[in-house]
DSSP file (Angstrom, degrees, kcal/mol; ACC not computed):
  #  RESIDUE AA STRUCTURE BP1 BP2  ACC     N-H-->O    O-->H-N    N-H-->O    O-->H-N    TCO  KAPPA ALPHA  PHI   PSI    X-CA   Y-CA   Z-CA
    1    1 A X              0   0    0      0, 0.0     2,-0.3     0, 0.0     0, 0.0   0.000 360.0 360.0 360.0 121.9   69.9   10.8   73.1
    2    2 A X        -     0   0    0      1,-0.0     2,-0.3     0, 0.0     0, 0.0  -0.644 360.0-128.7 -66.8 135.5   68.6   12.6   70.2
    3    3 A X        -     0   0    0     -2,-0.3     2,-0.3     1,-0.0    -1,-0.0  -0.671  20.5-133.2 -79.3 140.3   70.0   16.0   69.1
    4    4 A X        -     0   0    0     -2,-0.3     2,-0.3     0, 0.0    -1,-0.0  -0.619  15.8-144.6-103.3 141.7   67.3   18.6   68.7
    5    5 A X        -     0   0    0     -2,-0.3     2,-0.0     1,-0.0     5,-0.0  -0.897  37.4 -96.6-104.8 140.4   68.0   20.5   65.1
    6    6 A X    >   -     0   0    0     -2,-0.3     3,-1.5     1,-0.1     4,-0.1  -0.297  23.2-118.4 -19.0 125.2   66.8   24.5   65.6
    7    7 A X  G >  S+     0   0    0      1,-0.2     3,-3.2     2,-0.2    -1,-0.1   0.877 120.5  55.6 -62.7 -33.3   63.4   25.4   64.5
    8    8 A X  G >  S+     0   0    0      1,-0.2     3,-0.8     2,-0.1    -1,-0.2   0.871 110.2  48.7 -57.2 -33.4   65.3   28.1   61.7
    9    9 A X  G <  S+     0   0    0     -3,-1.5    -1,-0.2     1,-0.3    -2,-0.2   0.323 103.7  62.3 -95.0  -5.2   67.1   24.7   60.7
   10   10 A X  G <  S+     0   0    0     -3,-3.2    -1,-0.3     2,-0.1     2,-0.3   0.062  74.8 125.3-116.6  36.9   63.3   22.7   60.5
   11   11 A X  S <  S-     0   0    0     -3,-0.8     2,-0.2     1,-0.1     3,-0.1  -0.861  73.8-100.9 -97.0 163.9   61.7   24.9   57.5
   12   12 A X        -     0   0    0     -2,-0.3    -2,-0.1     1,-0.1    -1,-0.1  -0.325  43.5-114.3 -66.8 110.8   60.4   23.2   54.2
   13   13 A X        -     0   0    0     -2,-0.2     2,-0.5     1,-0.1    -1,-0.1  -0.205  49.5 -85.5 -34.0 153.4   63.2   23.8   51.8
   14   14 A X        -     0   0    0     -3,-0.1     2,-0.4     1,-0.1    -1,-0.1  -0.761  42.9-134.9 -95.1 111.6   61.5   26.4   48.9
   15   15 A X        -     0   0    0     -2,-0.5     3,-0.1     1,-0.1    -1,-0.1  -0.554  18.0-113.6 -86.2 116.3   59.6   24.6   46.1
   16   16 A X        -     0   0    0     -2,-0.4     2,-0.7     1,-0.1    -1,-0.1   0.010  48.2 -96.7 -30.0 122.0   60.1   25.7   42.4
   17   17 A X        -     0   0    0     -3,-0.1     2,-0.1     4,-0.1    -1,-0.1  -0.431  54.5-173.9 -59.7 105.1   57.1   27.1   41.3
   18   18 A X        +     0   0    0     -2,-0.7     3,-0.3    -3,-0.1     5,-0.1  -0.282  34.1  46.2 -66.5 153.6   54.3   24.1   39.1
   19   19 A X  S >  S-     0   0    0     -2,-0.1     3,-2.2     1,-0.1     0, 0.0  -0.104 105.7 -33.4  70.5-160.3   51.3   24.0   37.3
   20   20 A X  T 3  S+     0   0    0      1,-0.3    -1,-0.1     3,-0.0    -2,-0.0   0.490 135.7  48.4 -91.9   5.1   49.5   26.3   34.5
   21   21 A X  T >  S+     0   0    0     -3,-0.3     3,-1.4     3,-0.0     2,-1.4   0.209  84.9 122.4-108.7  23.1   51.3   29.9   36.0
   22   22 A X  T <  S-     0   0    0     -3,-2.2    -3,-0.1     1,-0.2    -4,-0.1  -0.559  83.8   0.0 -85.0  93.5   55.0   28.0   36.1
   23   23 A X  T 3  S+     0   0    0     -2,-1.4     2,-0.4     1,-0.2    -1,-0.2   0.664  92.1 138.3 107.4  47.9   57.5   30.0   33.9
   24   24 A X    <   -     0   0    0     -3,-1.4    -1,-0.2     3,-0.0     2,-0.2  -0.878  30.1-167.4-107.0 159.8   55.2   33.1   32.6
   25   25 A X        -     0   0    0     -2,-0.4     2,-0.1     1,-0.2     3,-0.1  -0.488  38.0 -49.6-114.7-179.2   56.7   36.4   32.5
   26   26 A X        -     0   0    0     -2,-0.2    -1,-0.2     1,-0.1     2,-0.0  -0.291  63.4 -92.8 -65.9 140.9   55.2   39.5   32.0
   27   27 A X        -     0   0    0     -2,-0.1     2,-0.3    -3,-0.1    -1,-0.1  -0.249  35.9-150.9 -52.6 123.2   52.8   40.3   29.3
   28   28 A X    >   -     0   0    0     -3,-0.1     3,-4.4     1,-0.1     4,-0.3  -0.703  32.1 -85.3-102.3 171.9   53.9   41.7   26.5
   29   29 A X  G >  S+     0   0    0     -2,-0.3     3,-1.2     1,-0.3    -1,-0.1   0.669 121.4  59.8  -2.8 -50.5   52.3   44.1   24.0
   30   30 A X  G 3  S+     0   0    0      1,-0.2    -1,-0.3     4,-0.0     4,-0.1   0.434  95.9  64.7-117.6  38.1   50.7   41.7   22.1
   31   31 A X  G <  S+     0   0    0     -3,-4.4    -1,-0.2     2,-0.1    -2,-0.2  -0.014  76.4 106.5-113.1  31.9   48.7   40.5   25.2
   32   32 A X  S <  S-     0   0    0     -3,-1.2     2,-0.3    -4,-0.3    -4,-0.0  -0.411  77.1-112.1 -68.5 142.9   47.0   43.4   25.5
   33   33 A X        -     0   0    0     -2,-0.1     2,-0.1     2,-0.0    -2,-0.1  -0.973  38.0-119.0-112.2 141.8   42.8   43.8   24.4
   34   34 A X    >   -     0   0    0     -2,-0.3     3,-0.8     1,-0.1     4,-0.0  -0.012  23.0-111.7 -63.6 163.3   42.7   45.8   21.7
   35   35 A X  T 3> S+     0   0    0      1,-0.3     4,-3.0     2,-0.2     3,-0.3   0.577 111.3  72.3 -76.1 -11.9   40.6   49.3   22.6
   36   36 A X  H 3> S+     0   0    0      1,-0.2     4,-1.6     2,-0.1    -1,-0.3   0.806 100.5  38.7 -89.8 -21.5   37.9   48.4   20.4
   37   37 A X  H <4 S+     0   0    0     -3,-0.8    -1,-0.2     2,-0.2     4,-0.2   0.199 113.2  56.0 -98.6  12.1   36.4   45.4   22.9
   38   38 A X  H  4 S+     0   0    0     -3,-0.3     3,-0.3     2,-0.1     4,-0.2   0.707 106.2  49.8 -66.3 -55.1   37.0   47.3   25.7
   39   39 A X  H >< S+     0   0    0     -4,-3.0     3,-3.9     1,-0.2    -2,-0.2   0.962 115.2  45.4 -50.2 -58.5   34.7   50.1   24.0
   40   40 A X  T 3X S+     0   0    0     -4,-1.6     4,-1.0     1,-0.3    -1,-0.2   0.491 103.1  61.4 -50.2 -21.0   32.2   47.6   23.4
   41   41 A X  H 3> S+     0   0    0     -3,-0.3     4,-1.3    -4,-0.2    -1,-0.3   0.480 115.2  40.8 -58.3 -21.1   32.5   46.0   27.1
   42   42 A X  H <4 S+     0   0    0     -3,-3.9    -2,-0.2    -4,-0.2     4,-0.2   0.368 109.5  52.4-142.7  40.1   31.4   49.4   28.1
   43   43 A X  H >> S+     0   0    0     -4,-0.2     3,-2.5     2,-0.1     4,-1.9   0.839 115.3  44.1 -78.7 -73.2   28.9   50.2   25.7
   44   44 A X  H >X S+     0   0    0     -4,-1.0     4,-1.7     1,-0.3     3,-0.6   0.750 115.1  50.0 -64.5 -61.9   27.4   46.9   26.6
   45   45 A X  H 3< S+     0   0    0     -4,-1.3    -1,-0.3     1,-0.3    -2,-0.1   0.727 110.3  48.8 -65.5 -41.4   27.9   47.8   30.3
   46   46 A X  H X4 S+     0   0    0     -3,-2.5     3,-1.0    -4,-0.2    -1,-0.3   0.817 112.2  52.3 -78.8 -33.5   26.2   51.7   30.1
   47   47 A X  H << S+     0   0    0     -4,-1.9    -2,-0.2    -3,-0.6    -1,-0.1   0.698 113.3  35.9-109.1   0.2   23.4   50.4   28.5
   48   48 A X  T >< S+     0   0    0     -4,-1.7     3,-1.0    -5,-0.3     7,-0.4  -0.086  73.9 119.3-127.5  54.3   22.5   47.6   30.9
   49   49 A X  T <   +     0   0    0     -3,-1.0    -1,-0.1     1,-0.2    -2,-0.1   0.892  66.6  57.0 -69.8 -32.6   23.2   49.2   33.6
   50   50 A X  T 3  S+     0   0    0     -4,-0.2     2,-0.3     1,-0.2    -1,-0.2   0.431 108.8  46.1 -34.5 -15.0   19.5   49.0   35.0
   51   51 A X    <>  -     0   0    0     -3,-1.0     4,-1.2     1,-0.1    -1,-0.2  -0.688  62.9-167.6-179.7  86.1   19.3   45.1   34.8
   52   52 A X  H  > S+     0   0    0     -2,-0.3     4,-1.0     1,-0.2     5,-0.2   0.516  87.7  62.3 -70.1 -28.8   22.2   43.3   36.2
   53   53 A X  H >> S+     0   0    0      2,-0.2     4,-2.4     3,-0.2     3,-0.6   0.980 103.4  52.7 -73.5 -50.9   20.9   39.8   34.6
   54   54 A X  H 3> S+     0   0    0      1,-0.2     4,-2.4     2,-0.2     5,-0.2   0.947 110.6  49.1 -22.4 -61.7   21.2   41.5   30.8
   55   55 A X  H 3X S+     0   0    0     -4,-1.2     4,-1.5    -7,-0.4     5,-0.4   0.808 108.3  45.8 -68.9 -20.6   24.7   42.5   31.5
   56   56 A X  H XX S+     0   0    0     -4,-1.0     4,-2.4    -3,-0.6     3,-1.0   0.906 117.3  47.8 -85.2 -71.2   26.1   39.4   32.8
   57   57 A X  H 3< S+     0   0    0     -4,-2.4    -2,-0.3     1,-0.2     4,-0.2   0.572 119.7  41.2 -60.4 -46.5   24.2   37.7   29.7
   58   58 A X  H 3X S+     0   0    0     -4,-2.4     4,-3.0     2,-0.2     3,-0.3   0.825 109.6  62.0  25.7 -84.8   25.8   40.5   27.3
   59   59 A X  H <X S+     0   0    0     -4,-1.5     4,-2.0    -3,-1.0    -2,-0.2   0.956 106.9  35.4 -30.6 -87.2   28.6   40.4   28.9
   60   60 A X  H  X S+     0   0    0     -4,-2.4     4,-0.8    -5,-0.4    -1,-0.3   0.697 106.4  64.8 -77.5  13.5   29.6   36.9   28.2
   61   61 A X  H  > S+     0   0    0     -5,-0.4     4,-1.5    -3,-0.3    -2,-0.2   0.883 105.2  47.6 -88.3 -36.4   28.3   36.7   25.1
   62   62 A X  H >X S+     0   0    0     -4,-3.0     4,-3.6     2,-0.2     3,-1.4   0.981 116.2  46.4 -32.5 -72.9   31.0   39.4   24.3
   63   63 A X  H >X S+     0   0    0     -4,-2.0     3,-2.2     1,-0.2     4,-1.8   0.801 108.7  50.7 -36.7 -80.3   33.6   37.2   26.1
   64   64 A X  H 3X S+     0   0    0     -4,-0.8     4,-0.6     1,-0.3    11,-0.4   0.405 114.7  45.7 -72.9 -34.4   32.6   34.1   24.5
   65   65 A X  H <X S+     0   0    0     -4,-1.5     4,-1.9    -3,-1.4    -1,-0.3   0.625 113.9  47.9 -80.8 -22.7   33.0   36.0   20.8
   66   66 A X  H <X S+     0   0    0     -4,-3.6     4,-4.1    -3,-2.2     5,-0.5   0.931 115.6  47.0 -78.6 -35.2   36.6   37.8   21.7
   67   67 A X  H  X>S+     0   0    0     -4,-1.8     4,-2.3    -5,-0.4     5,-1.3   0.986 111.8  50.6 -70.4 -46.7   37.7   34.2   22.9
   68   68 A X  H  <5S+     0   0    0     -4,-0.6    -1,-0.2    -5,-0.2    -2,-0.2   0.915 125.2  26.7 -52.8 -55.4   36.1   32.8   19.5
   69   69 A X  H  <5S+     0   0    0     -4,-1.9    -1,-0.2     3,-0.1    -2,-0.2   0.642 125.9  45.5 -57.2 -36.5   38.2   35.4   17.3
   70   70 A X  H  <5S+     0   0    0     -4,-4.1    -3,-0.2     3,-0.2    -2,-0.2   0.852 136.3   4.6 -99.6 -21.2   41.1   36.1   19.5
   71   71 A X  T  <5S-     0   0    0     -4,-2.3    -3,-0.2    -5,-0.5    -2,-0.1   0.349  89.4-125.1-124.7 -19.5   42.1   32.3   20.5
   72   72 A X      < +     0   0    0     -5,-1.3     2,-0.4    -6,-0.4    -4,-0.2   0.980  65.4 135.6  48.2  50.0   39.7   30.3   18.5
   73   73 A X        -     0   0    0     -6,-0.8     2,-0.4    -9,-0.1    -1,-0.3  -0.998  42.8-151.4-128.1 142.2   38.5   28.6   21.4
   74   74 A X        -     0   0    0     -2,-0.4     2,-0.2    -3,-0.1    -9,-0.1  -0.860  14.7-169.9-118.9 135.2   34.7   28.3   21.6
   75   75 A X        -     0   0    0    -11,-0.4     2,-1.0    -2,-0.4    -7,-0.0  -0.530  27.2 -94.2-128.9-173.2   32.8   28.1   24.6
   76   76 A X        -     0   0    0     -2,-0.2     2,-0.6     0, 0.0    -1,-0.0  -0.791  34.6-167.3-121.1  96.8   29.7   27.5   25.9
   77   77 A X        -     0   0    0     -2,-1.0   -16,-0.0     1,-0.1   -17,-0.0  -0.762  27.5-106.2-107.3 116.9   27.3   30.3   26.5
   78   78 A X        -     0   0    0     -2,-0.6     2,-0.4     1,-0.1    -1,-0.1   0.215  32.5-147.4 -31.0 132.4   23.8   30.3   28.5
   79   79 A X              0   0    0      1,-0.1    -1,-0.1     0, 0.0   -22,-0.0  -0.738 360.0 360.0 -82.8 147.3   20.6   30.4   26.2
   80   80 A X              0   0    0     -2,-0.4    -1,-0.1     0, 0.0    -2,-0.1   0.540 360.0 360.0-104.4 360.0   17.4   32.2   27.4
């Protein structure tokens, strides 16, 4: 005869947390964006507000230069 274990007694023990958010902490200060590419995200944002395809293209062209500057990683942005 098998002994039946409690269902409180059959959950998955609790797995240490993996992969690329495993051991970050809170942001500090100097992962912050500075105020000056914020203003310019909503420069960029008031003045294509009319013509939603502009802004996206705008819009990551921004990204694609704060990532160039701030990380010096360069990415790959749609021509028209």
């Amino acid at each position: 005869m098998n002994p039946q274990l409690p269902m409180s007694d059959m959950s998955p023990a609790p797995v240490p947390p993996s992969g690329p958010t495993a051991g970050l902490t809170a942001a500090s200060d100097n992962d912050k964006i500075e105020p000056e590419w914020i203003r310019q995200a909503e420069l960029l944002v008031a003045q294509t507000k009319k013509d939603p395809y502009e802004q996206a293209r705008a819009l990551n062209a921004l990204k694609a230069d704060y990532l160039l500057k701030r990380y010096a990683k360069q990415i790959k942005v749609a021509e028209d």
